[in-house]
VEXDRENTOR-202891 format. One line per field, with one value per residue (C-alpha): residue number from 1; chain; x, y, z. Coordinates in pm, whole numbers, plus 50000, padded with zeros to 5 digits. Layout:
% VEXDRENTOR-202891
resi	c(NUM:...)
chain	c(A:...)
x	c(X:...)
y	c(Y:...)
z	c(Z:...)
END
This chain:
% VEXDRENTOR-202891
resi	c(1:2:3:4:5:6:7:8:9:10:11:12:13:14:15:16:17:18:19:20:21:22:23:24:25:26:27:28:29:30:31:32:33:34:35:36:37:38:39:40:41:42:43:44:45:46:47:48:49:50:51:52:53:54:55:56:57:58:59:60:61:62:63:64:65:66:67:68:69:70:71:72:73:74:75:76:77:78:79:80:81:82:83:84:85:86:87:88:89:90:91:92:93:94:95:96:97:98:99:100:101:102:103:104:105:106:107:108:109:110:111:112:113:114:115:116:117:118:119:120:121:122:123:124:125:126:127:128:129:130:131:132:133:134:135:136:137:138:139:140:141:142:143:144:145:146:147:148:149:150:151:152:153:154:155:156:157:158:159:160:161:162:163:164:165:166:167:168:169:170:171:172:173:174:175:176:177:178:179:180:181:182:183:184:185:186:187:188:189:190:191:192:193:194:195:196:197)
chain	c(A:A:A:A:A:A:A:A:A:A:A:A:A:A:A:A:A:A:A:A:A:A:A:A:A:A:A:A:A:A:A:A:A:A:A:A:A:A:A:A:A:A:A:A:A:A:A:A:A:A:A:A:A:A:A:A:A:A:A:A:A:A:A:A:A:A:A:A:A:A:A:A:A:A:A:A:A:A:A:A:A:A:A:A:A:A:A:A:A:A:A:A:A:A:A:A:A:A:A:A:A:A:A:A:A:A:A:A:A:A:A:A:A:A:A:A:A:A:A:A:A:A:A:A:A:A:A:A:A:A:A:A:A:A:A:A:A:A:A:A:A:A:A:A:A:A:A:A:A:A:A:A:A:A:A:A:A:A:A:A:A:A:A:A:A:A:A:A:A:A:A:A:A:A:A:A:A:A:A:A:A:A:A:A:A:A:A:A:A:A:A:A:A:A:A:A:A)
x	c(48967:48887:48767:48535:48407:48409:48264:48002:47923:47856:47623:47440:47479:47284:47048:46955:46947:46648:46464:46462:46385:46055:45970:46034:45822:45518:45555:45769:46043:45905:45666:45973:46142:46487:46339:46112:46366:46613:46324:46234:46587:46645:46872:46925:46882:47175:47384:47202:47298:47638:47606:47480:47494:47098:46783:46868:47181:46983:46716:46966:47176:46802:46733:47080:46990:46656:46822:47147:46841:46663:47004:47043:46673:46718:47038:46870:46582:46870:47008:46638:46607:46478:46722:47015:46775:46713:46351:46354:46591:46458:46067:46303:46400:46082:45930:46176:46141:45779:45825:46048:45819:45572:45655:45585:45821:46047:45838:45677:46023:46091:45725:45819:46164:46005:45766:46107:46285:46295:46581:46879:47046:46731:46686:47079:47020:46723:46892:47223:46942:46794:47126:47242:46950:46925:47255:47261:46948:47083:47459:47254:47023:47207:46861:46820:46727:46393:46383:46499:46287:45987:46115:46191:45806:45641:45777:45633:45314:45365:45398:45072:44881:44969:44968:44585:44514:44390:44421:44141:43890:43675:43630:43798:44007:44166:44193:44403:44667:44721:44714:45031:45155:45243:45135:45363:45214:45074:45278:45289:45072:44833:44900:45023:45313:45373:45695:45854:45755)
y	c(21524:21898:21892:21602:21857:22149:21929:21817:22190:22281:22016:22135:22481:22372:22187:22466:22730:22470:22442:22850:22947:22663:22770:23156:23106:22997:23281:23528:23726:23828:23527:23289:23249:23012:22743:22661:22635:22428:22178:22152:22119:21880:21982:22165:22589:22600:22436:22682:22936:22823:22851:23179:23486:23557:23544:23829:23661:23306:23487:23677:23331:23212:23506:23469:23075:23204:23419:23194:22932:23200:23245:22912:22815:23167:22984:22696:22864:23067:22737:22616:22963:22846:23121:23355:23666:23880:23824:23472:23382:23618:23457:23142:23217:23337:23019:22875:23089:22986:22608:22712:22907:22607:22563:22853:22857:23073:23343:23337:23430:23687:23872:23809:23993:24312:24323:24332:24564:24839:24587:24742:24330:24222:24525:24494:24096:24233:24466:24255:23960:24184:24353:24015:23909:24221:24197:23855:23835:24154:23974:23645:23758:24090:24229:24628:24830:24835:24458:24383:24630:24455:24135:24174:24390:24091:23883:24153:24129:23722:23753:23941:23695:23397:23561:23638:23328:23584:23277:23160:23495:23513:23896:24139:24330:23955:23879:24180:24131:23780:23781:23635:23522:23168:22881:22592:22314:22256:22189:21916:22102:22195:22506:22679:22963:23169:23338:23626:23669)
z	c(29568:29557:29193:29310:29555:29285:29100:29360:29434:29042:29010:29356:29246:28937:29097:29369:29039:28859:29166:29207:28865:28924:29287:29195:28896:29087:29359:29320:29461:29775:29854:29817:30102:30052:30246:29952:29691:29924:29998:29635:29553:29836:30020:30359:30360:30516:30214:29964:30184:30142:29788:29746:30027:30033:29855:29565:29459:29420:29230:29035:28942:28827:28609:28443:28361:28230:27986:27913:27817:27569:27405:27378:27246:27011:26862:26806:26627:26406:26286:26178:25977:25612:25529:25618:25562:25877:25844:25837:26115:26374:26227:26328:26683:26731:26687:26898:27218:27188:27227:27535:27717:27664:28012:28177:28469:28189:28132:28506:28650:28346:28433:28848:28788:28633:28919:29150:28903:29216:29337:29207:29152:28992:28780:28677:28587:28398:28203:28155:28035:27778:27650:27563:27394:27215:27097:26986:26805:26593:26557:26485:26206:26078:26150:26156:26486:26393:26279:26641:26806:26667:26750:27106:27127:26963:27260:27509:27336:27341:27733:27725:27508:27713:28095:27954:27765:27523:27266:27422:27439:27099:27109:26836:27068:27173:26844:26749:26995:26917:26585:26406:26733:26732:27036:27150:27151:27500:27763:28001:28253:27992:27935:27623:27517:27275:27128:26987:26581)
END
């Protein structure tokens, strides 16, 4: 009976984590209030409130799924690689972190979270998020500091391109920026991503 309820509450706990990274993707850390996410989620405030103390630690649990989801879509790519060079499986993950921020929600909570980075939890999840990318896309691909420096700056510059849509401006200084920087193919909603290459 109480791993049915475990149980119960892990699959709620998920539930209320998928709702906040979509509701805090669309508005934010401040203009979220936990109402919003428990609604989308369907379920009562009170219950996510029961699930996590206040607003930071649900946005923090979000921003930790974000990132567990890039490590997974980054592993993915690595398995893809055409081959084991560093060049070619970071190129590989690459491609891979742009068909998952083909939905934006992704890369709308990553680009919220640095705008709350003056919260000390949110600039810690941050910070955790990026060591552990950082370290497993050098581990992964047996890349060198600067191979992984450009890698993780391309996906900056990626964020950039598609919070811009500078895909879609025809003027040089557009087409600098975005130039070698792969699109996922559009996204439900329409819109397109791009990833880190």
């Amino acid at each position: 009976m109480a791993r049915e309820m475990t149980s119960t509450a892990e699959a709620r706990r998920a539930t209320v984590v998928a709702s906040a990274i979509h509701v805090f993707a669309a508005s934010g850390y401040l203009g979220t209030p936990i109402t919003a996410v428990a609604e989308h989620a369907g379920i009562s405030p009170a219950y996510v409130f029961k699930l996590f103390p206040g607003k930071k630690q649900l946005f923090v649990a979000a921003l930790d799924r974000c990132f567990e989801l890039i490590r997974e879509a980054l592993a993915d790519g690595a398995e893809a690689a055409s081959s084991a060079g560093a060049e070619d499986v970071l190129d590989a993950m690459g491609g891979a972190y742009a068909d998952l921020i083909g939905d934006r929600d992704l890369l709308m909570l990553q680009v919220h979270a640095l705008s709350a980075a003056d919260v000390p939890e949110i600039r810690e999840a941050m910070r955790r998020g990026t060591a552990g990318i950082t370290r497993f896309a050098t581990a992964r691909s047996g890349g060198s500091a600067r191979q992984v420096q450009r890698f993780l700056a391309t996906g900056q510059l990626c964020h950039l391109v598609t919070m811009l849509d500078l895909d879609q401006v025809d003027q040089s200084w557009a087409r600098t920026l975005d130039l070698g920087i792969r699109h996922a193919a559009p996204a439900l909603s329409g819109e397109t991503g791009e990833g880190m290459d």
